[in-house]
Structures are given as structure tokens and as C-alpha cells.
DODRENLO-181589 format. One line per field, with one value per residue (C-alpha): residue number from 1; x, y, z. Coordinates in nm, 4 decimals, always signed. Last residue first. Example, Ala and Ser with C-alpha at 12.3 -4.5 7.8 and 13.67 -1.06 7.14 Angstrom:
<pts>
n (2:1)
xx (+1.3670:+1.2300)
yy (-0.1060:-0.4500)
zz (+0.7140:+0.7800)
</pts>
This chain:
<pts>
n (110:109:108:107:106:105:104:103:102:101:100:99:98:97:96:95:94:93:92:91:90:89:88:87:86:85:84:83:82:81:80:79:78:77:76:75:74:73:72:71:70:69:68:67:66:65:64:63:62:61:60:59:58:57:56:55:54:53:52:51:50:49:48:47:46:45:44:43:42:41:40:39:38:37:36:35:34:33:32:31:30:29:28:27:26:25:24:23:22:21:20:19:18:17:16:15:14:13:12:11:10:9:8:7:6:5:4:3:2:1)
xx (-7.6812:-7.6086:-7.7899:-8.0653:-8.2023:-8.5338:-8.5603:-8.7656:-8.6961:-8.7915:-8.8423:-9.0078:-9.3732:-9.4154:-9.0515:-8.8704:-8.7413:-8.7472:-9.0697:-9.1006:-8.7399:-8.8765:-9.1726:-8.9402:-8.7509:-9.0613:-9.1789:-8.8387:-8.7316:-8.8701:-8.6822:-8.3743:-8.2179:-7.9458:-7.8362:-7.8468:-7.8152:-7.8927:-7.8239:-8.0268:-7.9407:-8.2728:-8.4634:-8.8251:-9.0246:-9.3402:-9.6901:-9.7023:-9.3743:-9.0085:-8.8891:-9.1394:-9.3996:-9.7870:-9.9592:-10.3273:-10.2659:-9.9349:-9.5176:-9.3448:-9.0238:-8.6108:-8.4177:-8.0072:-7.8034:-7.5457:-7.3777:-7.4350:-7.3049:-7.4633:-7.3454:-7.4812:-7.3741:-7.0762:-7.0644:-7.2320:-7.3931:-7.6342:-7.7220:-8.0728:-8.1856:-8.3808:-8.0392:-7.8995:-8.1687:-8.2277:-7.8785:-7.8258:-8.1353:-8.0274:-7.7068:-7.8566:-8.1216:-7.9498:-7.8123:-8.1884:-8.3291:-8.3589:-8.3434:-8.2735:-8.3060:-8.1693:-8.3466:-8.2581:-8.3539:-8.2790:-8.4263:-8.2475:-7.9604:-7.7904)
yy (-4.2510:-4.3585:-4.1787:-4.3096:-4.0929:-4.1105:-4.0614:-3.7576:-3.8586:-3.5928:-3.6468:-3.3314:-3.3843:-3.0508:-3.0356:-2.7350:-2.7058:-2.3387:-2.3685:-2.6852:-2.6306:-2.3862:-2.5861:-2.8875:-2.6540:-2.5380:-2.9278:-3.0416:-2.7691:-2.9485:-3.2748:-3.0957:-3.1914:-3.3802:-3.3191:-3.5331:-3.4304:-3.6427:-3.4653:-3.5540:-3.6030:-3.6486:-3.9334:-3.9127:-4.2306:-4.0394:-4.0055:-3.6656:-3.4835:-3.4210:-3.1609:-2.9138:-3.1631:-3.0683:-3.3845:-3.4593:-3.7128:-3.9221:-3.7611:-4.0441:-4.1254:-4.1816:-4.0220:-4.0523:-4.0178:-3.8118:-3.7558:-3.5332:-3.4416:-3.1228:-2.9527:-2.5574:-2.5223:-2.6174:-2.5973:-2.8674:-3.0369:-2.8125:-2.9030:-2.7609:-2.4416:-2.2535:-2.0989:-2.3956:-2.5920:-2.2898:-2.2707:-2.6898:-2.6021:-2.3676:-2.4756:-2.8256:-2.6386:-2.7490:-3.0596:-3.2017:-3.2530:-3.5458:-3.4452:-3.6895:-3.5474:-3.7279:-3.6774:-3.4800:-3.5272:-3.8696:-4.1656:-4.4259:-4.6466:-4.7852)
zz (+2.1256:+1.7421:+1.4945:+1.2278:+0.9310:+0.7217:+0.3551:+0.1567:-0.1743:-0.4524:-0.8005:-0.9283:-1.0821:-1.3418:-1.3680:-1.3827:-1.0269:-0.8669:-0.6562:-0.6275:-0.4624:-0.2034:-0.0771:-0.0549:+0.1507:+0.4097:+0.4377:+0.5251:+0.8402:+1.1108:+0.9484:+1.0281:+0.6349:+0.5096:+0.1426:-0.1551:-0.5377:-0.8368:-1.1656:-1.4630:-1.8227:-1.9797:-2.1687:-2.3186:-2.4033:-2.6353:-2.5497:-2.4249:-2.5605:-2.3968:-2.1636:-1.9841:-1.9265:-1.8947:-1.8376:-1.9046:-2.1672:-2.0186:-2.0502:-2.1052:-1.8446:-1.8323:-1.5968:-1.6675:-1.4134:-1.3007:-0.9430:-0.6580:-0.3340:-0.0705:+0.2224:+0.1625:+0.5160:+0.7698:+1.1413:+1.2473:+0.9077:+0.7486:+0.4072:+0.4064:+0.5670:+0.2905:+0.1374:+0.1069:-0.0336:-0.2902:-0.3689:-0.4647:-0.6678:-0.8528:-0.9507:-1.0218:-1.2465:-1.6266:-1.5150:-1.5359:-1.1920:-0.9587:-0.5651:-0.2446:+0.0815:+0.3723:+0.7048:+0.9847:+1.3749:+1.3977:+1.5016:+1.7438:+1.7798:+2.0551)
</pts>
């Protein structure tokens, strides 16, 4: 039978410049726990493609303009008690002035 769980996948774009930082930040705010292990986190590479629009302040690329940036996508469950505190922490250390964060819910079998 399945039901809801008590984590949730977390899903983080950032340029390949911050993944070390942010794959510490989620650790050390309580993501990526998985029974007895911590910091548990993958990733691959992408590339994140936007324009910065009048009233934005972006820290890569120009308002106006089609701006492309190697990003590194890294997942990690999360208690979902403990989600609002670390996406608190990783606005906090991600360089983008709208980070690209997926919070996405979990089933478990009974």
C-alpha cells in the first residue's frame, strides 16, 4: 500500500561554480539524510537558459539578453519538517536572484 512520506525530494539548479556550496549547506542544515548516512546528494549538468527582464538584478548575464549557464542539478531527500529551514539556508548561499528549486513530494510503501 502506498502512502505519503515524510521527506520530499529536493531539486536545486545552480551554476557549477556554488555546487560545493550548496551540496554543504543542505548537509549541514539536515538534508540528505537517508538512515544512517548524510550529506546524500547526486547531480548531473545541464545547461539553464533565461533573460534577465527590466526590474531584475541577475548576477550572470544582462537584462534583455538570452543568457546560458552551465548548471549543476543536485537532488537530495529531505524530512519535509525540516524543508522550509534548508531552502532558507541555500537562498542564502545560492547566487541567483530567483534560485530554481523543486520542492517534490515522496511516496513509501507500508
Amino acid at each position: 500500500m502506498l502512502k505519503n512520506s515524510s521527506f520530499v525530494k529536493l531539486r536545486i539548479m545552480t551554476p557549477t561554480t556554488h555546487g560545493d556550496i550548496i551540496r554543504k549547506t543542505l548537509g549541514e542544515a539536515g538534508a540528505g539524510v537517508q538512515g544512517n548516512y548524510s550529506f546524500c546528494t547526486g547531480s548531473h549538468r545541464q545547461t539553464g537558459r533565461f533573460m534577465p527582464m527590466a526590474g531584475s538584478k541577475p548576477s550572470i548575464g544582462e537584462i534583455g539578453k538570452l543568457a546560458e549557464v552551465e548548471e549543476e542539478v543536485i537532488e537530495t531527500i529531505c524530512r519535509v519538517d525540516l524543508v522550509e529551514g534548508v531552502i532558507a539556508e541555500i537562498r542564502k548561499v545560492h547566487p541567483y536572484e530567483e534560485p530554481a528549486i523543486d520542492i517534490i513530494p515522496r511516496l513509501e510503501i507500508e
